[in-house]
DSSP file (Angstrom, degrees, kcal/mol; ACC not computed):
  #  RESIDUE AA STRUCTURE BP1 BP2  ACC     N-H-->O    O-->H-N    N-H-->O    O-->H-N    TCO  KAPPA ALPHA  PHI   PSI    X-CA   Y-CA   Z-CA
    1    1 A X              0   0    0      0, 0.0    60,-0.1     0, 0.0    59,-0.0   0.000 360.0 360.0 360.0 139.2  -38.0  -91.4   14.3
    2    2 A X        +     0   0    0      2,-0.1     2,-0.3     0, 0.0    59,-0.0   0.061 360.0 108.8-134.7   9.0  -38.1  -95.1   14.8
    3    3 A X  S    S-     0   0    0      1,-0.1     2,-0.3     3,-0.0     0, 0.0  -0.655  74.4-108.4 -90.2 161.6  -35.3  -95.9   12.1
    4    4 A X        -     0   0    0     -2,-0.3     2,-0.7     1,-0.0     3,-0.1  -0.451  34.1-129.8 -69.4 134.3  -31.7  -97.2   13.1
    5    5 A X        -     0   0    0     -2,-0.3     4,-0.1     1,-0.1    -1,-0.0  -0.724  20.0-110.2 -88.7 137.5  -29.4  -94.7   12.6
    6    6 A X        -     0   0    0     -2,-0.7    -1,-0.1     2,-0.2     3,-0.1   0.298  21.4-125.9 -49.4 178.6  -26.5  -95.6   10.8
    7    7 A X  S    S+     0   0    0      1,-0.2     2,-0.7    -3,-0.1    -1,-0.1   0.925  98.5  90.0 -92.4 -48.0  -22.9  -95.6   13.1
    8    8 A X  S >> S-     0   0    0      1,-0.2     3,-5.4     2,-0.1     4,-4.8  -0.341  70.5-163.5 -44.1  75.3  -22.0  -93.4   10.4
    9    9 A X  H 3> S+     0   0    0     -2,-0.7     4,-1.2     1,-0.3    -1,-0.2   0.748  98.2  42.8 -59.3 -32.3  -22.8  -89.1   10.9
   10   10 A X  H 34 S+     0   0    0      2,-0.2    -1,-0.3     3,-0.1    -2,-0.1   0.400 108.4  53.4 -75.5  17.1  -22.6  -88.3    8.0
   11   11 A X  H X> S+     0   0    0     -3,-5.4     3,-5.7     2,-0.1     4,-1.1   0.779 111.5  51.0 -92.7 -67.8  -24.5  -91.3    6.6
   12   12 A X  H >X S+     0   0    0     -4,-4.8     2,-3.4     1,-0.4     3,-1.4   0.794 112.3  50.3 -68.0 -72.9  -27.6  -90.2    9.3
   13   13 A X  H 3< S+     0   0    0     -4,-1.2     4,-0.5     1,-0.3    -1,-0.4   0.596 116.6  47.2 -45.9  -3.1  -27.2  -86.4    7.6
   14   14 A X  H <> S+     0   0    0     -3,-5.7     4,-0.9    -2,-3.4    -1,-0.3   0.860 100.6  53.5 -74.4 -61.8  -27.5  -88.1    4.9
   15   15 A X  H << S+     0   0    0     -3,-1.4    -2,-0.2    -4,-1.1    -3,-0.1   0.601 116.5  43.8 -58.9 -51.8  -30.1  -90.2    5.4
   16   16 A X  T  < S+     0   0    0     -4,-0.7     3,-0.2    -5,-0.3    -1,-0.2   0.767 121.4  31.5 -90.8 -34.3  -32.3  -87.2    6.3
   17   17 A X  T  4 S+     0   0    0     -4,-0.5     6,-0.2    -5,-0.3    -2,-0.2   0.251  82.6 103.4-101.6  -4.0  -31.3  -84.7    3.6
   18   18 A X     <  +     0   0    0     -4,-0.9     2,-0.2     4,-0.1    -1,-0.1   0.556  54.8  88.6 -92.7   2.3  -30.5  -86.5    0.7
   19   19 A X  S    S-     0   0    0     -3,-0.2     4,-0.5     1,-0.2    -3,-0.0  -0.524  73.3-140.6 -84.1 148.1  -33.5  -85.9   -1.2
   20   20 A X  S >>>S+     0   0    0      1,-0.2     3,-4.0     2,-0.2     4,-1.5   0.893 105.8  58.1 -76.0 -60.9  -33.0  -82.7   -3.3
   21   21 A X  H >>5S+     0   0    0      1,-0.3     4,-4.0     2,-0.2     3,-0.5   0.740 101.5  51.4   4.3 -66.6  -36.7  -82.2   -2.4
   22   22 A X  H 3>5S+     0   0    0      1,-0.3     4,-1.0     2,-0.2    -1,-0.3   0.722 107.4  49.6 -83.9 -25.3  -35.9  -82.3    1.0
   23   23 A X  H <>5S+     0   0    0     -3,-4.0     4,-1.6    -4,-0.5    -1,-0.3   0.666 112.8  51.2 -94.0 -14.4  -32.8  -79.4    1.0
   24   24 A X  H <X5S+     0   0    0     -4,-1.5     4,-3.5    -3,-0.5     5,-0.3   0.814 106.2  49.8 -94.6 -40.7  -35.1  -77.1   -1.0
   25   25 A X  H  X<S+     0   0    0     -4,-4.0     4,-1.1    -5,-0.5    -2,-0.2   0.862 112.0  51.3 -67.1 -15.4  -38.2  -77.4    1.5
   26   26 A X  H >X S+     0   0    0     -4,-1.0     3,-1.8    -5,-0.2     4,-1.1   0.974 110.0  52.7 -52.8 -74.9  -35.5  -76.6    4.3
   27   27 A X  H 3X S+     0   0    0     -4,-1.6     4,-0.6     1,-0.2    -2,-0.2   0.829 116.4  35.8 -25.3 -42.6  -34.6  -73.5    2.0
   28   28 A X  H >< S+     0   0    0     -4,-3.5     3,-0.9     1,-0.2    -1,-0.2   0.961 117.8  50.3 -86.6 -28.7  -38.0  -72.4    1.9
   29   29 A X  H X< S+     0   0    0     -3,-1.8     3,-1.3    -4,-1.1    51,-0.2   0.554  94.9  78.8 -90.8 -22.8  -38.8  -73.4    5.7
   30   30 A X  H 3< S+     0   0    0     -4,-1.1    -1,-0.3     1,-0.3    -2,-0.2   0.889  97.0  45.4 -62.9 -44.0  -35.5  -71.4    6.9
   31   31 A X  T << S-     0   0    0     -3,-0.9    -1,-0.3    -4,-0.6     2,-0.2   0.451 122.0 -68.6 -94.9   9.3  -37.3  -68.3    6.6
   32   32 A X  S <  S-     0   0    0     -3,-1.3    48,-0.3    46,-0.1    -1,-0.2  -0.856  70.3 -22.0 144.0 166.9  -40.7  -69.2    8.3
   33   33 A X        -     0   0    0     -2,-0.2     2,-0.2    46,-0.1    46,-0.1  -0.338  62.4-172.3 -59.9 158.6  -44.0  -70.8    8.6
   34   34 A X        -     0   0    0     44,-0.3    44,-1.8     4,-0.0     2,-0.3  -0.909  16.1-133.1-143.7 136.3  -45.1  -71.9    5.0
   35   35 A X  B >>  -A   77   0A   0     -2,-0.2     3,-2.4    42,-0.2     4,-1.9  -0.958  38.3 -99.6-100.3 154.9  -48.3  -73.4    3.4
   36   36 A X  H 3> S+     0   0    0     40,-0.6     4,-0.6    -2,-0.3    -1,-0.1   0.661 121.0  46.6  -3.1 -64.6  -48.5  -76.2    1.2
   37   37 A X  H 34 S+     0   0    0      2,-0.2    -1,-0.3     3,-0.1     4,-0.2   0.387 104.7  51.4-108.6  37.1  -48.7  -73.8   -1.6
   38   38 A X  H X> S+     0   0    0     -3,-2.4     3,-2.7     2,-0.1     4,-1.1   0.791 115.9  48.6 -89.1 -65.6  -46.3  -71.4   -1.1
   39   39 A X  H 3X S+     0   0    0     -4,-1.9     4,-1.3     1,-0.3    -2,-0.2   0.720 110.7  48.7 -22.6 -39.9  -44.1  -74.5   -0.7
   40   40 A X  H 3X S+     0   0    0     -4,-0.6     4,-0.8    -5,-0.3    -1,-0.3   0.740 119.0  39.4 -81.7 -28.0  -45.5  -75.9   -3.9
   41   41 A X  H <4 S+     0   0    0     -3,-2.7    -2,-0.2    -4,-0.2    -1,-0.1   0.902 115.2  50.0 -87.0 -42.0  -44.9  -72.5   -5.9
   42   42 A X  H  < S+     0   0    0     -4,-1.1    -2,-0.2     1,-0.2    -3,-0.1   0.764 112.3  48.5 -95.4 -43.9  -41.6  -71.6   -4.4
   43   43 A X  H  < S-     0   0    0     -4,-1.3     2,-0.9    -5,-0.3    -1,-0.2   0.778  88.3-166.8 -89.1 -21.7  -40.3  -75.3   -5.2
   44   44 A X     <  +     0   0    0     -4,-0.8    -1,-0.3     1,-0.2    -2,-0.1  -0.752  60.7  44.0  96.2 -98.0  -41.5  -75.0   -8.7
   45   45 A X  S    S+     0   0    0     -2,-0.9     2,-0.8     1,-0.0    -1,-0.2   0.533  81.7 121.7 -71.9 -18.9  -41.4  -78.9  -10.5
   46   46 A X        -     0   0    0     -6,-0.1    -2,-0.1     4,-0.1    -3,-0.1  -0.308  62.1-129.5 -91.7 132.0  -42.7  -80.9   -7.9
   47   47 A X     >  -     0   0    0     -2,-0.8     4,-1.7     1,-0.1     5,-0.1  -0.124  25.4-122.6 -41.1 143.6  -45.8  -83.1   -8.0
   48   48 A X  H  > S+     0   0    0      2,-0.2     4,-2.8     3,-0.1    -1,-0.1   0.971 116.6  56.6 -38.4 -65.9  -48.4  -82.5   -4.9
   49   49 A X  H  > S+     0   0    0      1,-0.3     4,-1.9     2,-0.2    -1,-0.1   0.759 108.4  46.3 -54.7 -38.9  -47.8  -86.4   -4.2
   50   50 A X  H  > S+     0   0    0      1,-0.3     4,-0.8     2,-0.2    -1,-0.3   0.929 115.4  39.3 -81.2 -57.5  -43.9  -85.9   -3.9
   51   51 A X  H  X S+     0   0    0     -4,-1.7     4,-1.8     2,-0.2    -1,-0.3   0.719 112.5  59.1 -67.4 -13.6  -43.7  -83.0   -1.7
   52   52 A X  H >X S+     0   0    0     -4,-2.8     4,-1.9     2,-0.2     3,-1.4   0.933 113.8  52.9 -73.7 -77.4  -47.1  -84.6    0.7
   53   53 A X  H 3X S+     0   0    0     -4,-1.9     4,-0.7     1,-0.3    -2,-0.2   0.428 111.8  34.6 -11.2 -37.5  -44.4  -87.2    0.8
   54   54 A X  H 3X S+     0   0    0     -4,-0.8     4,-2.9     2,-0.2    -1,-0.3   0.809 114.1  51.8 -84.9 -34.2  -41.7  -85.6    1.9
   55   55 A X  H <X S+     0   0    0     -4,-1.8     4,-3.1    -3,-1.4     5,-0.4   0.952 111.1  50.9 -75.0 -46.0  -43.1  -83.2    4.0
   56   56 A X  H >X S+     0   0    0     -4,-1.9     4,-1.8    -5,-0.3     3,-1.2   0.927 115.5  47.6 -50.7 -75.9  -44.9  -86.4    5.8
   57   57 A X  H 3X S+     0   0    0     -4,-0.7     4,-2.8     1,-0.3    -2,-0.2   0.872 109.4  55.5 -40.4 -60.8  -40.8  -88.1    5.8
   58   58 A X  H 3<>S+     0   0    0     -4,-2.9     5,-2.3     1,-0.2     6,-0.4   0.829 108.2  44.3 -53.4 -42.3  -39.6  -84.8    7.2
   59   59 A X  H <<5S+     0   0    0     -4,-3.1    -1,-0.2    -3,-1.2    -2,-0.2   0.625 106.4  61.1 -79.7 -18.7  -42.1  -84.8   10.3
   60   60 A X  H  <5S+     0   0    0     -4,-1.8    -2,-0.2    -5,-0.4    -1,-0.2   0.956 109.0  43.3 -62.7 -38.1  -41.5  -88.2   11.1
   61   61 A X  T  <5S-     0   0    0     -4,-2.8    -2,-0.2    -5,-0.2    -1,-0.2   0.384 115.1-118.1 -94.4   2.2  -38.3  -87.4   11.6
   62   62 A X  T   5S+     0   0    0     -4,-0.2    21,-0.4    -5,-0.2    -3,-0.2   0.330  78.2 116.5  95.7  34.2  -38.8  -84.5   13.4
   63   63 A X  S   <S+     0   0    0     -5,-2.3     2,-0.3    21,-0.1    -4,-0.2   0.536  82.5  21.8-106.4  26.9  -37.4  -81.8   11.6
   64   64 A X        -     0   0    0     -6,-0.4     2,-0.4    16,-0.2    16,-0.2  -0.949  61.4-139.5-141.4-178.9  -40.9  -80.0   11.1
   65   65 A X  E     -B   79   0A   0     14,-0.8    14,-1.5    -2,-0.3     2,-0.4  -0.961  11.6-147.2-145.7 145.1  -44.2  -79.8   12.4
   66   66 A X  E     -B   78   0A   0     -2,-0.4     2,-0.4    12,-0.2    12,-0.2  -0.785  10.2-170.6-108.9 143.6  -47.6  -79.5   10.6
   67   67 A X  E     -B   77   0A   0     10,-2.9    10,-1.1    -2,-0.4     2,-0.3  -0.839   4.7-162.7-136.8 110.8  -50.7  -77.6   11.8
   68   68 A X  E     -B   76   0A   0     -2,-0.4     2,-0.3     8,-0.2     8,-0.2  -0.751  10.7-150.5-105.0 128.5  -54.0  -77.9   10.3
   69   69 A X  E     -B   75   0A   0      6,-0.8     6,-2.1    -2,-0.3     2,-1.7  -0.863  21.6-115.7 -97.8 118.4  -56.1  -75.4   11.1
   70   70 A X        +     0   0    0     -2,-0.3     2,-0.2     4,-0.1     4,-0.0  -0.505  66.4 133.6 -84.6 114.0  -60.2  -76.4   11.1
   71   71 A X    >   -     0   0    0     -2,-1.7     3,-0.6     4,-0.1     2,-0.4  -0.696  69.2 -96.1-120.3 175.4  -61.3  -74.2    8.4
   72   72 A X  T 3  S+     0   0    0      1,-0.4    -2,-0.0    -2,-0.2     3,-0.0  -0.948 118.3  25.9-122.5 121.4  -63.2  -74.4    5.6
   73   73 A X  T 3  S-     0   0    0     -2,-0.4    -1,-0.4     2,-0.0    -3,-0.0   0.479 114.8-109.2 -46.5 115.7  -60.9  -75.0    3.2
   74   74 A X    <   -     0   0    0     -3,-0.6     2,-0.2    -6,-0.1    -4,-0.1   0.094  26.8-143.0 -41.6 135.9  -58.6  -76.4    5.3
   75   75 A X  E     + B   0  69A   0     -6,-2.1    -6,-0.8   -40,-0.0     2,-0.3  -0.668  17.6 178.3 -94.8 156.7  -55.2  -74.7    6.3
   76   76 A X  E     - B   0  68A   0     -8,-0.2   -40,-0.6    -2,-0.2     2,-0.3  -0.927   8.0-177.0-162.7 118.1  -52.1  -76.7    6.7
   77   77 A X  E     -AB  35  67A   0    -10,-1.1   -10,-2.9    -2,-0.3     2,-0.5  -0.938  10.1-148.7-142.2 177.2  -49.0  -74.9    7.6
   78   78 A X  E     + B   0  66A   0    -44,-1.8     2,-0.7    -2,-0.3   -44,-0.3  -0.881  18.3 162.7-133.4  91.7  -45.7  -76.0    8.0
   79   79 A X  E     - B   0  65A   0    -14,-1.5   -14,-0.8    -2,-0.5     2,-0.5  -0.920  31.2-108.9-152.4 143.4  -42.7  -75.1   10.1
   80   80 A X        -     0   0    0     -2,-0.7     5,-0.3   -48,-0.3   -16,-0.2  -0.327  22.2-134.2 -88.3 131.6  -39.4  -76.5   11.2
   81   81 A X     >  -     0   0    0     -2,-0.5     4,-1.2     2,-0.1   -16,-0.1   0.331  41.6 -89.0 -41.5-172.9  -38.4  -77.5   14.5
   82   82 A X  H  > S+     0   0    0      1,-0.4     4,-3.7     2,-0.2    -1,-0.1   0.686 130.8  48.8 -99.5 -20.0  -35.1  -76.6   16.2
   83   83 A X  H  4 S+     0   0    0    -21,-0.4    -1,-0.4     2,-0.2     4,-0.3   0.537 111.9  46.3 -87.3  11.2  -33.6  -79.8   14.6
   84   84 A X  H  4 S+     0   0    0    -22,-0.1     3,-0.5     2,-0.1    -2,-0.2   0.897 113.1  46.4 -82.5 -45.4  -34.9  -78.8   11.4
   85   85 A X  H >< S+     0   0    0     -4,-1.2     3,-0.7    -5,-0.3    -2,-0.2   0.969 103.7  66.9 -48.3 -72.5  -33.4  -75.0   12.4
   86   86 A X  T >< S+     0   0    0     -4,-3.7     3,-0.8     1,-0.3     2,-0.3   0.632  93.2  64.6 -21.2 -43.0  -29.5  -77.1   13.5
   87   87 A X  T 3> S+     0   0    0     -3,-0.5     4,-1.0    -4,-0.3    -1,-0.3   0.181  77.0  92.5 -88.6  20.6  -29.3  -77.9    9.4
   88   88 A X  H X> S+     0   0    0     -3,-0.7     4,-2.4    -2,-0.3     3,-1.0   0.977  85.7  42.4 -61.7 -57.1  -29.0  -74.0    8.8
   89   89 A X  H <> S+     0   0    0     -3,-0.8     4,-1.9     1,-0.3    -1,-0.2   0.608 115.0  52.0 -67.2  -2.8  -25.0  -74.0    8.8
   90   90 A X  H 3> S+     0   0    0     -4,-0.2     4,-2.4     2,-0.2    -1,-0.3   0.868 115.4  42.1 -96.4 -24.1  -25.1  -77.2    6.7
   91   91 A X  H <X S+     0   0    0     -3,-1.0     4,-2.3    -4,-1.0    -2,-0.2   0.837 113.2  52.7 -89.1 -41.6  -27.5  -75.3    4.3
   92   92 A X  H  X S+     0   0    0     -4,-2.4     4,-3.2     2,-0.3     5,-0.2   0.930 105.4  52.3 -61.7 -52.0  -25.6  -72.2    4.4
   93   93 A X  H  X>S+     0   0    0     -4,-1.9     4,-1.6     1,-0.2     5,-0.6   0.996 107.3  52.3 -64.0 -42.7  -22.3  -73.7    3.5
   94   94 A X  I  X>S+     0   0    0     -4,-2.4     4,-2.5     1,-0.2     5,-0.5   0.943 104.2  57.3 -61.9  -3.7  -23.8  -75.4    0.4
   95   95 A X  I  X5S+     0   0    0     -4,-2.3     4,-4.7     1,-0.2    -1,-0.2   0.993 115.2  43.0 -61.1 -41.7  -25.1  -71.7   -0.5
   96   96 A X  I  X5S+     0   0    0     -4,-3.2     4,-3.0     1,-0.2     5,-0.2   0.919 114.7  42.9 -56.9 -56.5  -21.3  -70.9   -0.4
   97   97 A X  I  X5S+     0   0    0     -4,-1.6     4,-3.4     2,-0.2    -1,-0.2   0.854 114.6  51.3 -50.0 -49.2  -20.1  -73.5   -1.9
   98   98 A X  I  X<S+     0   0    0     -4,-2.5     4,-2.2    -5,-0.6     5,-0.4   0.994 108.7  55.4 -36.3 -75.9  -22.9  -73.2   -4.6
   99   99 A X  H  X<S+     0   0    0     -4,-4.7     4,-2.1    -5,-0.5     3,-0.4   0.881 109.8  40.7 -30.3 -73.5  -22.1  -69.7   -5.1
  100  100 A X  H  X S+     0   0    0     -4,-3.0     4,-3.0     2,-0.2     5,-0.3   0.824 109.9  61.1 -57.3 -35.3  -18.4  -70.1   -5.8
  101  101 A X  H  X S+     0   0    0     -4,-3.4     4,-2.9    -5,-0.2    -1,-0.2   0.936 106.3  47.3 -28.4 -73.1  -18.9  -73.1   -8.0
  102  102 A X  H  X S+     0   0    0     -4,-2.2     4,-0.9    -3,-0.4    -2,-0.2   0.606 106.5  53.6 -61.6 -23.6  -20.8  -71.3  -10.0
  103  103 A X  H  X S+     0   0    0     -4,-2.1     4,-3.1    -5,-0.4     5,-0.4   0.935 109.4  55.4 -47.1 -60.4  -18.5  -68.3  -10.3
  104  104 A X  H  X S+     0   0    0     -4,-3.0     4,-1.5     2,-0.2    -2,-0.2   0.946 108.8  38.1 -35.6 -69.4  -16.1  -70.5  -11.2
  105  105 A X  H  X S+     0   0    0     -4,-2.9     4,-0.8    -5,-0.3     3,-0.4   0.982 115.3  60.8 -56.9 -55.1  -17.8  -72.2  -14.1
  106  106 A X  H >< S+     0   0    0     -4,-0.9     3,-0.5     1,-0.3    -2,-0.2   0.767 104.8  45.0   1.8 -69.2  -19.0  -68.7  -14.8
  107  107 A X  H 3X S+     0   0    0     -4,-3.1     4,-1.0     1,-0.3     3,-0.3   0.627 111.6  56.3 -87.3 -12.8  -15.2  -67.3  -15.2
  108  108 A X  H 3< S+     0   0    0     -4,-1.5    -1,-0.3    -5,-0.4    -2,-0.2   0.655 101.3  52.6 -98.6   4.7  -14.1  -70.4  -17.5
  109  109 A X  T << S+     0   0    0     -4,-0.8    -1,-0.2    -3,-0.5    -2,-0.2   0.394 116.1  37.6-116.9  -0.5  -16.5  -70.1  -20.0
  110  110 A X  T  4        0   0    0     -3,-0.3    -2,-0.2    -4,-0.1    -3,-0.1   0.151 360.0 360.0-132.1   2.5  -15.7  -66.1  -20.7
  111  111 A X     <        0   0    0     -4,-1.0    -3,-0.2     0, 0.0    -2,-0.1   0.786 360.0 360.0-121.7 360.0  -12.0  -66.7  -20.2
């Protein structure tokens, strides 16, 4: 990565994550190597251009690594590095958080 990082640590977690995009290809990437279109099925709404675009953002910055395999059609698969792995517990509290939220909302709208 060749940007300045902000002084600010949660600014640079920021800075890396802040795309929703970018917290669901973690999600999918948490459990394993991926292709393009498991990624693309799994993530559901997003444009080819937008996820080649992220994924391309995400490996500059090193929290994956791509490996094209010479085939014919070419394979391209996709799996995160050990800083990619470090963003687990930040992904795991929002599952928590997620979760109870939605409990929440959940229990005010049937009591």
């Amino acid at each position: 990565m060749n940007k300045p990082l902000p002084k600010c640590p949660v600014e640079t977690t920021l800075m890396l994550i802040s795309d929703r995009w970018k917290v669901l290809i973690l999600r999918d990437l948490m459990d394993g190597t991926k292709r393009f279109g498991e990624l693309q099925r799994s993530i559901g709404t997003i444009s080819k251009k937008v996820l080649t675009s992220n994924l391309r953002a995400m490996e500059a910055d090193g929290l994956l690594t791509r490996e094209i395999f010479a085939e014919v059609p070419p394979r391209v698969e996709y799996t995160l590095t050990d800083v990619g792995y470090s963003l687990k517990s930040i992904l795991d509290a929002m599952l928590d958080w997620g979760t109870s939220y939605q409990e929440l909302v959940e229990n005010q709208e049937v009591g």
